[in-house]
N, C-alpha and C positions, 0 to 999 in steps of 0.2 A: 491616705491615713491622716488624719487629726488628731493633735494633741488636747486633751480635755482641761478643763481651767482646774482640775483637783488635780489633774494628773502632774502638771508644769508647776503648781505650787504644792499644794499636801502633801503629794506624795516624797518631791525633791525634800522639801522640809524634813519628813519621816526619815527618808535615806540620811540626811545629813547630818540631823538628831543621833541615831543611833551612833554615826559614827563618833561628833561629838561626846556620848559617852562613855564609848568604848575608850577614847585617848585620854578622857577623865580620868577614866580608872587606872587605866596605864600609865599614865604621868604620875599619877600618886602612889602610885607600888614604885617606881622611880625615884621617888620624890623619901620613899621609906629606906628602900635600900640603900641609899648614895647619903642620906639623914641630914637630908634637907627638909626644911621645915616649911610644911604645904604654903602657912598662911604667908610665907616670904613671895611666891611665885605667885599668889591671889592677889596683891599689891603690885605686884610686877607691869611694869609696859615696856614699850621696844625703845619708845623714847619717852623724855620728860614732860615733854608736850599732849603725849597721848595717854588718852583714859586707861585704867592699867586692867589685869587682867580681869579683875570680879566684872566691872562694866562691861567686857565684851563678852563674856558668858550672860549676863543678863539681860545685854540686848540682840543674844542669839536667842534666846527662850521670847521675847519682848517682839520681835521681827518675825517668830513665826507662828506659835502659838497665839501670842496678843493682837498680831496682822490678822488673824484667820476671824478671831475674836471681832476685830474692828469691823472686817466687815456685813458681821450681821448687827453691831451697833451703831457703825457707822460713823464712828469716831473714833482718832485716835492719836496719840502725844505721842512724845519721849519718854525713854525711860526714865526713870527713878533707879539710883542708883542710893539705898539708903548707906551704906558704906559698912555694913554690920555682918553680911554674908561669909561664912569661912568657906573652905572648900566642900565642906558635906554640906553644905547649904546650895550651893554653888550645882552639885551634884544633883541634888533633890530638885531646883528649879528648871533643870534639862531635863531628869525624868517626869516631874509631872507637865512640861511643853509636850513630851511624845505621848503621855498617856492621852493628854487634851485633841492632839491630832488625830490622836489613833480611833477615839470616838466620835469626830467626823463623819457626818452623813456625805457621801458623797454625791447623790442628786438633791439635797439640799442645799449643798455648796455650790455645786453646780447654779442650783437657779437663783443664787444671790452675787452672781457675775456683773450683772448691771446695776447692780445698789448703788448707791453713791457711801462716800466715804471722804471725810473731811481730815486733815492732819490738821493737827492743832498745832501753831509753835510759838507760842505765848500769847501777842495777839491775833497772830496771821490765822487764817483757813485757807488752808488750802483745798480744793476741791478736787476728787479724782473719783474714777468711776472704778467700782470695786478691783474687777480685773487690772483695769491701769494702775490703780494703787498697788495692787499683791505685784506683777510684773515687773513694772517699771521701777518702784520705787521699796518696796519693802523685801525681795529678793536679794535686790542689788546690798541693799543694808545686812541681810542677813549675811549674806557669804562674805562680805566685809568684815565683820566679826567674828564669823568661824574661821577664816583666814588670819586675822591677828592676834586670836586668840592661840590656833595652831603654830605660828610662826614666834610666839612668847615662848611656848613651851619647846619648842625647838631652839630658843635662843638660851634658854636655861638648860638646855644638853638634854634634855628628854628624846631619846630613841625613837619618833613619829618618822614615821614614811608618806610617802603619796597615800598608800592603799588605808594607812591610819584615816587621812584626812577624806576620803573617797566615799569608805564606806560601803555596802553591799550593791552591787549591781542589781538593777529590775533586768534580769535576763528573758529573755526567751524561753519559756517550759517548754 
């Protein structure tokens, strides 16, 4: 059996997405009861040093969505973090990442596997070939910040579990 290059990114993205905003939601019904104030936690980081939470919410949407994007343009930066985001905003940029996944051809993705694809990071290019960029380099960033974004909100006592952060299994039918 082979794994397909939609199946090891799109689809992992998809599964991660929704979990992502499943704990959105749940951290902010959290966030209402306990009356804590959302935009406190959207400012929030683990430390001083790290970008706080709006940022890793929009470089989970920016890593998967804008990755998938890159590689039929072929290019692709950092994020932009305009610093203006509240939580429904925040909310809204995860769901329109899944809706933009969810409309993925999947043998069109497929046969833009060999594209090339240039990270941009001011002046450097970096050069990668589609797959190696989604694989190597743009996965790795995405679970980066669905992990520090889950582990913010678990530091601000919000009730997340593994199965939060996990998400629906591709099981077996």
């Amino acid at each position: 059996m082979s794994v397909s290059f939609y199946d090891a990114s799109v689809a992992s993205y998809l599964q991660s997405l929704d979990a992502v905003g499943r704990f959105l939601e749940k951290s902010h019904a959290h966030c209402v009861e306990k009356g804590i104030d959302p935009q406190e936690v959207v400012k929030a980081s683990i430390h001083p040093d790290m970008l706080p939470f709006r940022f890793q919410v929009i470089s989970i949407a920016h890593h998967s969505a804008g990755a998938v994007e890159a590689v039929k343009t072929g290019t692709f930066a950092p994020p932009k973090d305009p610093g203006t985001l509240d939580w429904n905003g925040l909310a809204q940029l995860v769901s329109a990442a899944r809706t933009a996944l969810g409309a993925v051809d999947r043998a069109a993705f497929e046969a833009q596997a060999d594209n090339d694809v240039v990270f941009k990071l001011g002046e450097r290019a970096i050069p990668f070939r589609a797959s190696d960029f989604i694989l190597s380099f743009s996965l790795p960033n995405y679970y980066f910040h669905v992990t520090t974004a889950y582990d913010i909100l678990r530091g601000r006592g919000v009730p997340l579990g593994k199965r939060d952060f996990l998400g629906m299994f591709r099981m077996k039918r």
